[in-house]
VOGU-3710 file (C-alpha; in Angstrom, 3 decimals, decimal comma):
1> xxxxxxxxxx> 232,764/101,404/244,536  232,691/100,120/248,356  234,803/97,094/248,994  232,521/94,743/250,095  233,058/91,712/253,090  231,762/88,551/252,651  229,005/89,392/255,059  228,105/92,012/253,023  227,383/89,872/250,422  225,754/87,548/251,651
11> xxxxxxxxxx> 222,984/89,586/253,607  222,886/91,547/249,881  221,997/87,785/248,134  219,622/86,962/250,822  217,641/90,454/250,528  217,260/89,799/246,803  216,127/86,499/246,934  213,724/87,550/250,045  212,508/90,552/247,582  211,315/87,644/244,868
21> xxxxxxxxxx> 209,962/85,409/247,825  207,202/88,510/248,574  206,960/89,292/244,750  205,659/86,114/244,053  204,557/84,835/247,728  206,649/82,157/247,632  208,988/80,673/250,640  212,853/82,163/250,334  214,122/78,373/249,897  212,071/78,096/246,769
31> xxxxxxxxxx> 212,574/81,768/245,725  216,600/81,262/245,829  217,060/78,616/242,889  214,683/81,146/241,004  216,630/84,311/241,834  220,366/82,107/240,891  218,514/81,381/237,197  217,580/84,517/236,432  220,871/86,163/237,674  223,184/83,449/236,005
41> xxxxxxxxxx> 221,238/82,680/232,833  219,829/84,626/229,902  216,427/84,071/229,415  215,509/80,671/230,892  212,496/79,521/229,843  209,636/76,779/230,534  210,058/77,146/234,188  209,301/74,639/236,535  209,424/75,506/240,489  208,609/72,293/242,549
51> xxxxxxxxxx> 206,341/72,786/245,916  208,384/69,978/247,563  205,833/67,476/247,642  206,732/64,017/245,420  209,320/66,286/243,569  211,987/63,358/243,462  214,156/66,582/244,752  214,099/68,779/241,529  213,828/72,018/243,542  213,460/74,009/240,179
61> xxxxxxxxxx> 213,765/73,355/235,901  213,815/75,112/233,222  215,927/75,086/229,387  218,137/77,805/227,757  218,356/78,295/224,189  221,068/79,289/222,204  221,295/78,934/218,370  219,592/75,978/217,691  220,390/74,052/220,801  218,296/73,303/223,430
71> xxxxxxxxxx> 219,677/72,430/227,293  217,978/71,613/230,027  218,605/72,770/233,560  217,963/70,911/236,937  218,248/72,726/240,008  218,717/70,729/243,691  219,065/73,608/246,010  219,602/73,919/249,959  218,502/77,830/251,289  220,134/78,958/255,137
81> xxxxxxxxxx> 219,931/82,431/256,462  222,772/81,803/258,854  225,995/83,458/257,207  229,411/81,094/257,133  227,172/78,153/257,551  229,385/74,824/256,053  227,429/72,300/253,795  226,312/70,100/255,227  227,250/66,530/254,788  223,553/65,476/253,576
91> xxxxxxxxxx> 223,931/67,914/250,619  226,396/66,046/249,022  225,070/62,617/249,754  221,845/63,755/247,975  224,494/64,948/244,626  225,564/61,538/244,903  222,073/59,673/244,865  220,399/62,390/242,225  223,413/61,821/239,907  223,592/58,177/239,884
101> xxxxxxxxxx> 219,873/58,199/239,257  220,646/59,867/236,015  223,357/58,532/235,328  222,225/54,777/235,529  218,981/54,259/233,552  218,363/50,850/235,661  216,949/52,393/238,949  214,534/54,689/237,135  211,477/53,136/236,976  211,755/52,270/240,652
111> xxxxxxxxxx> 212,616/55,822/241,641  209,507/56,988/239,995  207,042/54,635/241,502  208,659/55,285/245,315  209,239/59,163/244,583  207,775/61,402/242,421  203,863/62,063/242,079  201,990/60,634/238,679  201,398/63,779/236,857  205,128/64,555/236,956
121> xxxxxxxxxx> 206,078/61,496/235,598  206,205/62,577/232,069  208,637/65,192/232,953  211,045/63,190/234,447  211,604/60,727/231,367  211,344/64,061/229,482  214,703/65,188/231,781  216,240/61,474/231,250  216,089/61,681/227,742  217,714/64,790/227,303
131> xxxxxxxxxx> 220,463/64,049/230,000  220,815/60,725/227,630  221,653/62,968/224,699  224,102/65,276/226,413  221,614/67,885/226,737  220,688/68,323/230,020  222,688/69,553/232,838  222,520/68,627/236,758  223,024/71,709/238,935  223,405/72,094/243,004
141> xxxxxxxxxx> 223,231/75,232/244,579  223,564/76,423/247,736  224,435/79,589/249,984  226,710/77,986/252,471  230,178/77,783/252,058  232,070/74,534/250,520  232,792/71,937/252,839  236,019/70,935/251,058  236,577/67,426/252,653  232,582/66,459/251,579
151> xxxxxxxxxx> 233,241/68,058/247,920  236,152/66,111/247,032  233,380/63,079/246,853  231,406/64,679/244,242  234,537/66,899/242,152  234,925/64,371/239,187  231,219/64,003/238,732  229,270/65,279/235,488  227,756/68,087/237,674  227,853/71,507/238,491
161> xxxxxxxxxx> 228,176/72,954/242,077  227,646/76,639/243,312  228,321/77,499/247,135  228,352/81,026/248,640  232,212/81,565/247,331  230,918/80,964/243,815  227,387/82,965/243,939  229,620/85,902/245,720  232,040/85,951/242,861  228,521/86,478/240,268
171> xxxxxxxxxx> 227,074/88,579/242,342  230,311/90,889/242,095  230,702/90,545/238,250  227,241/91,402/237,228  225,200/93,309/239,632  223,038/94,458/237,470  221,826/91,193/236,784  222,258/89,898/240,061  220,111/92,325/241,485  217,571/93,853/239,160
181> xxxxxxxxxx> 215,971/96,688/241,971  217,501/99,710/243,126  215,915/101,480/246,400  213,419/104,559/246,184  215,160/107,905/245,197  213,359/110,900/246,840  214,288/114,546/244,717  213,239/116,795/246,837  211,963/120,572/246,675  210,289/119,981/243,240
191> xxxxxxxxxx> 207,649/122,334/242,755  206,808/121,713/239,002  207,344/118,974/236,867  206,471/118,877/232,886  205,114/115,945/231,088  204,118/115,650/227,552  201,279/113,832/226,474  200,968/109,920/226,960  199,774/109,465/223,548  202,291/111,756/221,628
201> xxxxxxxxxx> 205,176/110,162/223,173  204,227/106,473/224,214  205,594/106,672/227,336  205,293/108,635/230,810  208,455/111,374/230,510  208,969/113,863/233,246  211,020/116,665/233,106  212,297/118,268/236,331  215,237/120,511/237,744  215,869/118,752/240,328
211> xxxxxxxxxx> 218,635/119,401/243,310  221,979/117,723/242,845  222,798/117,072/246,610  219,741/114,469/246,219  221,733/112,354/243,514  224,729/112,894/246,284  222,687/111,686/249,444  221,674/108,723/247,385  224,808/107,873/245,785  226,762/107,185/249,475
221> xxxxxxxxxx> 223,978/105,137/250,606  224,489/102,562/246,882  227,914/101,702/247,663  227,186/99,049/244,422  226,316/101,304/242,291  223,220/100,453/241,294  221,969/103,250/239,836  224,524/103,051/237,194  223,994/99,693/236,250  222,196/100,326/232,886
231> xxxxxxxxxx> 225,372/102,949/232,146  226,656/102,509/229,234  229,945/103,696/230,846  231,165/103,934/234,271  233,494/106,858/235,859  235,884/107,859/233,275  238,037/109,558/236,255  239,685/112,782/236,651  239,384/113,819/232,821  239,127/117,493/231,524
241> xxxxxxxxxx> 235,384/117,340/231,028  234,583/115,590/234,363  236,754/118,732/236,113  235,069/121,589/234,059  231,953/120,061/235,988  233,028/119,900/239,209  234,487/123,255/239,272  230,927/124,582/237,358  229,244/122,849/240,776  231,847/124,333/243,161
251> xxxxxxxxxx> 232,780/127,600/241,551  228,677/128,569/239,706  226,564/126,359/241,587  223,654/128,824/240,233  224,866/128,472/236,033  225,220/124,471/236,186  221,318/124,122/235,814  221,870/125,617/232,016  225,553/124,601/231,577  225,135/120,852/231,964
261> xxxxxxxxxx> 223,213/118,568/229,512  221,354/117,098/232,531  220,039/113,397/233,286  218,307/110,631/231,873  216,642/108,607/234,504  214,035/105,483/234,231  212,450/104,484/236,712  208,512/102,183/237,233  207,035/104,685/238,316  207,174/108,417/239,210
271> xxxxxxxxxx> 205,046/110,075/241,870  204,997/114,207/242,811  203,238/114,878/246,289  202,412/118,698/245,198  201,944/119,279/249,419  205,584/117,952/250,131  207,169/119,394/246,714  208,811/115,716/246,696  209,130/113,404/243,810  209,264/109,849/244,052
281> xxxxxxxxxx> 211,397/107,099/241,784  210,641/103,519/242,159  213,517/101,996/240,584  215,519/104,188/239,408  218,565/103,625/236,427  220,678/106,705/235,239  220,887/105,809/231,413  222,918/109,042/231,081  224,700/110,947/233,370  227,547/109,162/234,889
291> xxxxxxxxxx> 229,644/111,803/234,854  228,185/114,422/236,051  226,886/112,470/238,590  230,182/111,389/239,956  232,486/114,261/239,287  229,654/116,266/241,515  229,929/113,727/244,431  233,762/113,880/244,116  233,441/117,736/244,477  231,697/117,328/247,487
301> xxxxxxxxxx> 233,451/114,464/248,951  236,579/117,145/248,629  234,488/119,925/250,441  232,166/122,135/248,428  230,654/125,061/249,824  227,289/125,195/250,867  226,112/126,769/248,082  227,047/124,210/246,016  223,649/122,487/248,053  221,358/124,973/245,629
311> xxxxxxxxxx> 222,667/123,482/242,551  220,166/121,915/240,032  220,467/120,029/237,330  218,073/118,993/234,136  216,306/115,516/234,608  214,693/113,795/232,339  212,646/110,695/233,668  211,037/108,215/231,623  208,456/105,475/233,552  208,176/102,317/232,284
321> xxxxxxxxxx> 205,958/99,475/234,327  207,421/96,212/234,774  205,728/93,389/232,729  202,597/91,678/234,429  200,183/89,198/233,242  200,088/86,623/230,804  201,204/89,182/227,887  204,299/89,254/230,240  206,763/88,408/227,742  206,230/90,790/225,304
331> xxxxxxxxxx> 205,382/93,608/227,544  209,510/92,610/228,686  210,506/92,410/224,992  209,062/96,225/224,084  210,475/97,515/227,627  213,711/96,226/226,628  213,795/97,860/223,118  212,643/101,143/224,428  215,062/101,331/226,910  217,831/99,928/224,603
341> xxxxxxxxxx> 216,876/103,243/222,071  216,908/105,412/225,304  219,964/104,371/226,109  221,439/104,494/222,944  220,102/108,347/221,528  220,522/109,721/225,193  224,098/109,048/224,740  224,834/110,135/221,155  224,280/114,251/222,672  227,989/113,385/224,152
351> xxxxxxxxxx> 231,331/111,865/222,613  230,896/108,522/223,151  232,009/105,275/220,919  230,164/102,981/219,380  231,235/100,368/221,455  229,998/102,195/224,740  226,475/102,353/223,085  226,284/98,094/222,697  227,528/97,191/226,308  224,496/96,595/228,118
361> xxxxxxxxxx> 222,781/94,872/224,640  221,634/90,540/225,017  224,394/90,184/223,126  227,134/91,466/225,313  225,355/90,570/228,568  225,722/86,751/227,137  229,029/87,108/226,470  229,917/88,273/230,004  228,392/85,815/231,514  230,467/83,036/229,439
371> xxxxxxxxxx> 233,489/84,023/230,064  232,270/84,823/233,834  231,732/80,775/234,254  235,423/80,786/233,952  236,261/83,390/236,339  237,292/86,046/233,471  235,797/89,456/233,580  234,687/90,562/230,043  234,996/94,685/229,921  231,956/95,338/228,353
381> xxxxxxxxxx> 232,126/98,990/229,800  235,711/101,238/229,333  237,811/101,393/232,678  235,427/99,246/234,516  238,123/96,494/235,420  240,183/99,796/237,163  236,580/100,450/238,959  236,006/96,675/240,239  239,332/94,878/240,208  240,093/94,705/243,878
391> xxxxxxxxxx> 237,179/93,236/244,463  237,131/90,820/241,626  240,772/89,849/241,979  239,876/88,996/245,777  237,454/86,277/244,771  239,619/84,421/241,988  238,285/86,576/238,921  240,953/87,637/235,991  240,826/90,034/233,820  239,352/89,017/230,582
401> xxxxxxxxxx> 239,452/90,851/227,152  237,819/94,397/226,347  234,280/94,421/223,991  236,825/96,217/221,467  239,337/92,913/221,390  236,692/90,727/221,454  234,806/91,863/218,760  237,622/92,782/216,776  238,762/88,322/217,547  235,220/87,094/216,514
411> xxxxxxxxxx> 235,175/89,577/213,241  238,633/87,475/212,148  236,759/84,699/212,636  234,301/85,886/210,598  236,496/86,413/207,709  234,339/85,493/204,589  231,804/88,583/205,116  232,294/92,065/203,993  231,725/93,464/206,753  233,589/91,734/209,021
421> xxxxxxxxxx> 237,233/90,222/209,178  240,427/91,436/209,846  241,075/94,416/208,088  237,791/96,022/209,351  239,090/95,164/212,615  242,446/97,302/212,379  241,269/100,135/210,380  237,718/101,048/211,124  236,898/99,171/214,708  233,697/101,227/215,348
431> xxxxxxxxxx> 231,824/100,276/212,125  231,870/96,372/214,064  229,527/98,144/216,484  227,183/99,609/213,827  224,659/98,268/211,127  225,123/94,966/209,369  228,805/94,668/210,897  227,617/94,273/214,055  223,878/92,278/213,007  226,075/90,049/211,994
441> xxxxxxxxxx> 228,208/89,138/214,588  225,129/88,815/216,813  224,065/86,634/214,894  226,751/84,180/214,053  228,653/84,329/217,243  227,538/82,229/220,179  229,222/83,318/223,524  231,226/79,394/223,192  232,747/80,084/220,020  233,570/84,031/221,495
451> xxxxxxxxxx> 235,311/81,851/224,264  237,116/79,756/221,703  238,472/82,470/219,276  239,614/84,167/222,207  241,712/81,400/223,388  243,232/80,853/219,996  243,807/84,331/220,126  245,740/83,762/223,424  247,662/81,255/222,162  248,901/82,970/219,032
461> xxxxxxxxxx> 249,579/86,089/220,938  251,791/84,345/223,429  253,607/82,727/220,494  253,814/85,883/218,964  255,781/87,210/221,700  258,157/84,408/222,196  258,904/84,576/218,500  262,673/86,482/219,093  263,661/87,646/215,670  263,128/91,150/215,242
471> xxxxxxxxxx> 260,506/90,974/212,127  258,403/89,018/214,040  258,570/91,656/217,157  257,959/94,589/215,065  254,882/92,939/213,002  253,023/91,391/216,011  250,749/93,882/217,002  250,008/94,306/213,303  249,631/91,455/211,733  248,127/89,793/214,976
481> xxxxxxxxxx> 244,502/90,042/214,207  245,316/88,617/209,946  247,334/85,779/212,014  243,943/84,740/214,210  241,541/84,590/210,706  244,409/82,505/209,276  244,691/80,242/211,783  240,798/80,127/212,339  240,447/78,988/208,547  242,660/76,680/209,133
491> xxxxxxxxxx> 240,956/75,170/212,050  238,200/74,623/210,306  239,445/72,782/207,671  240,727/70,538/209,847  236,937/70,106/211,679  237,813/71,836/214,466  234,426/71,355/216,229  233,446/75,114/216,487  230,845/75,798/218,870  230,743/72,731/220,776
501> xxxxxxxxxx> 232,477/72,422/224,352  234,478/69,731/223,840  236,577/71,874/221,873  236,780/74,695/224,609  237,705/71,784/227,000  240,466/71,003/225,048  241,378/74,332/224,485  241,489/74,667/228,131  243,567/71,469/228,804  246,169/73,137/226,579
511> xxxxxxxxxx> 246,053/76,785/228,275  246,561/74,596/231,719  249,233/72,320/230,538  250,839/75,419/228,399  254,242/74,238/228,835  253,744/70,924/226,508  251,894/72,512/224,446  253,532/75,630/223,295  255,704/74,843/221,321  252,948/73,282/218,594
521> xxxxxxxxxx> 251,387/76,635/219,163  254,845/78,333/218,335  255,158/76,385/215,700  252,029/77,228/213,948  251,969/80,722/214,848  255,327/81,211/213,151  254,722/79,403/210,081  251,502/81,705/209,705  253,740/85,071/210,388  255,824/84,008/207,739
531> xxxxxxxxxx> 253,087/83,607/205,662  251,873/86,761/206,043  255,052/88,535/206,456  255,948/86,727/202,733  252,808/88,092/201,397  253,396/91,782/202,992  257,083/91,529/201,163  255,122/90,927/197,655  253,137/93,942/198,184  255,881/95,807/198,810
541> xxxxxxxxxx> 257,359/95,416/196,158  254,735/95,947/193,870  254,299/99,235/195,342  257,629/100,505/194,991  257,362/99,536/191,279  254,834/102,328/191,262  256,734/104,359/193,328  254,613/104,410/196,373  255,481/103,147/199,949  253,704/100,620/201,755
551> xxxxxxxxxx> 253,701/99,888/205,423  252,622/96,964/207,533  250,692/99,058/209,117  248,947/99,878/206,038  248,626/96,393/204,509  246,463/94,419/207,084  244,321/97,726/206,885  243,814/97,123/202,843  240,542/94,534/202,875  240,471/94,124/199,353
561> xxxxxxxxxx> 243,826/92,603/199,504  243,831/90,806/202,687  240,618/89,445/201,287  242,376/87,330/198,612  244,687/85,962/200,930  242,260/84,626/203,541  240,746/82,886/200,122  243,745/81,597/198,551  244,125/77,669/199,628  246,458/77,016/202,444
571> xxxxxxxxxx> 250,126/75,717/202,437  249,363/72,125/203,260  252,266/72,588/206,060  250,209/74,810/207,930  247,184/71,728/207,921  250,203/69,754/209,361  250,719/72,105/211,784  247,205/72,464/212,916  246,774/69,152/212,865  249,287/69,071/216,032
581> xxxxx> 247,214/71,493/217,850  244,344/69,459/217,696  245,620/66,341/218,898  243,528/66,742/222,470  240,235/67,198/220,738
//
């Protein structure tokens, strides 16, 4: 992947909000809150785009949903196509006035009256009263950079500000959200294409052998890649399966057309011009394919010979319209379950985990962008942090855990169901990612408390490897995951507030100020090994009275067991000792 400048960037923001601007014949400063919701957020709903005129400067609402709770978004935004512009001092004079008017219920009425137009009056007080409750959250956004002198004044306040450092740093953690189009693919020299019946199949699918050079051309003009996006799995590198294909291309140009598995494309729409033998692809996503696709362009990046140029390869491309129309929604709802089972199936021809099959789900999407609010990077896909780490690093980003760790923290904290919890977690990781497991987790884990368990996941790891004796340094990276459903029970008893982000703000006070607080983590964490450890000793020994062996390794694997001691009640020294990690909250 291209390291991108700034510049860059920035002209590839402003094309995608210009791209929604003719979409919906709107002007680009009302297009560019729109284009930041639907790149940052997961489904926002009940939008509201003002046309400037008695607005009381609420450039654009809407509310996200998650669980049970609803929160309200308001947008103030300030468009410029001039790159490196500063903000300007006005911008943050208006965060100052809109927040106060919030904030003090006094000047409301007046600001009403002076400001805003009749018929929105009802959903202003609608916006007060859920900024009263806490549920409602004020939002400024703009594509210049900070001015750092004029954002000092507005810092401390209750608000949230984006600038063009912030939207860049998104933009490079999720393109695929951030920008939802990829440019026209031509395949060229296609002479015949095959297409089942509409009706028998439910969609349009096209099946072509199309010329791999194409893909190649196409690739070194994405420097993003794009058409990857919906991959369940980027590059996997230099392996033994990705060099059997590029020496197929280089060596047997004319065999890889029946040696290779071949493509799954979608695309909107799919158009053969019989006279020019081309086919078009208006929006095109390889679903599967990755590597073939990039071990090829390494081949020729290396120098191929030319014959390499008549190599072909087996495309399948399914159309699917985008969703128009006041049935909108649900035409978007079926799209995304078709191409969620196209996704899915395409991939299960090839060894693949189960994991690799859920990264591009709601689910996981959500969860990245949580933990990309605090400038983490969740790896939803294997080795993508190798792929995109020089870029991410270069605008603040960290790496973040795996979709293996993470699911295998939230199952701990899921300890009470069968199909979740610890044990599951170190013995048989892939069946989190299948069935009820996984249905489950979906279900019961918002992308806060994923945030939270991995934090307390953090902390007890850290402790764990601090702890010096050598029992504790041979058990931690077994007993580890039994440690985190310990300590999460134990939270909870002690109404830990779950869920909430008070408690991930105090979380995060203690992961900033980690030197005072460590040692209450320490604490805990060790009284909790020994626990464990004590329990591990028992077992032990009833084995041996039955002549078998039994190793750590073994024991955090055996459910039924660690089962009864997640249930047994706590030492009431451990609720001590949790007690002193929750001082802050």
């Amino acid at each position: 992947m291209k390291q991108a400048t700034t510049k860059e960037l920035f002209d590839f923001i402003n094309k995608r909000v210009v791209d929604i601007a003719n979409s919906t014949g709107i002007p680009s400063f009302r297009a560019f809150p729109r284009w930041f919701a639907e790149m940052y957020y997961t489904h926002p709903e009940e939008i509201f785009a003002s046309d400037g005129t008695g607005d009381g400067k609420v450039d654009f609402f809407f509310h996200t949903v998650s669980g049970s709770e609803v929160t309200h978004h308001v947008i103030n935004s300030k468009f410029t196509e001039t790159y490196n512009q500063s903000a300007p001092v006005g911008f943050y004079d208006e965060i100052l006035a809109f927040y106060q008017l919030f904030k003090d219920p006094v000047g409301r009425g007046k600001f009403l009256k002076l400001k805003v137009k009749s018929e929105l009056h009802p959903f202003y007080k609608k916006l007060f009263g859920a900024f009263d409750s806490g549920k409602a959250k004020l939002l400024f956004l703009t594509n210049c950079r900070k001015n750092a002198g004029q954002l000092a004044r507005v810092e401390k306040l209750d608000v949230e500000t984006f600038h063009l450092e912030n939207l860049i740093q998104h933009v490079l953690d999720d393109f695929d959200g951030a920008m939802p189009r990829t440019p026209d693919l031509t395949l060229h020299q296609i002479g015949t294409t095959l297409s089942p019946p509409m009706e028998e199949t439910g969609v349009s699918t096209t099946l072509v052998f199309a010329r791999l050079v194409d893909f190649v051309d196409y690739m070194d003009d994405d420097p993003y890649d794009l058409l990857f996006a919906r991959n369940v799995r980027v590059s996997q590198g230099n392996t033994v399966v990705n060099r059997a294909i590029s020496e197929t291309f280089v060596d047997h140009p004319e065999q890889f057309a029946y040696s290779n598995n071949g493509l799954t494309l979608l695309c909107e729409r799919a158009t053969h011009n019989h006279g020019s033998h081309e086919l078009l692809l208006v929006n095109p996503r390889v679903v599967n394919g990755s590597q073939t696709l990039h071990s090829v362009r390494a081949a020729c990046a290396s120098g191929s010979p030319h014959a390499a140029r008549n190599a072909r390869v087996m495309v399948r491309i399914v159309s699917i319209l985008p969703a128009l129309g006041t049935d909108a929604p649900n035409q978007a709802a079926e799209t995304k379950e078709i191409v969620n089972r196209i996704s899915v199936r395409s991939n299960q021809q090839n060894p693949i985990k189960a994991w690799n099959l859920r990264a591009n789900d709601d689910f996981q999407m959500d969860l990245s962008r949580r933990f990309r609010r605090e400038n983490v990077f969740y790896e939803r896909r294997d080795k993508e942090w190798k792929t995109r780490s020089s870029q991410l690093k270069s605008v603040g980003v960290s790496r973040g855990p795996s979709i293996k760790a993470l699911m295998a923290q939230a199952a701990c904290y899921h300890w009470k169901s069968s199909k979740l919890g610890p044990a599951l977690a170190k013995g048989s990781l892939g069946e989190l990612f299948q069935g009820e497991g996984y249905d489950q987790l979906r279900e019961a884990t918002t992308p806060e408390l994923a945030y939270q368990v991995h934090i307390v996941f953090q902390n007890i790891d850290e402790s764990l490897r601090r702890l010096g004796q050598k029992k504790y340094r041979i058990a931690r990276r077994h007993v580890d995951l039994l440690i985190l459903s310990l300590v999460s029970r134990a939270l909870s008893e002690q109404k830990a507030a779950w869920k909430k982000p008070e408690l991930t703000v105090a979380l995060m006070q203690q992961r900033s100020d980690w030197e005072n607080w460590n040692g209450a983590w320490l604490t805990l964490t060790r009284m909790t090994a020994d626990l464990v450890l004590g329990k591990y000793a028992t077992a032990v020994h009833r084995a041996e009275l039955k002549g078998n062996d039994l190793t750590l390794k073994n024991f955090v694997r055996r459910r039924e067991e660690i089962g009864e001691i997640l249930a047994a009640p706590l030492p009431k020294r451990l609720g001590q000792a949790v007690r002193e990690v929750l001082q802050t909250v």
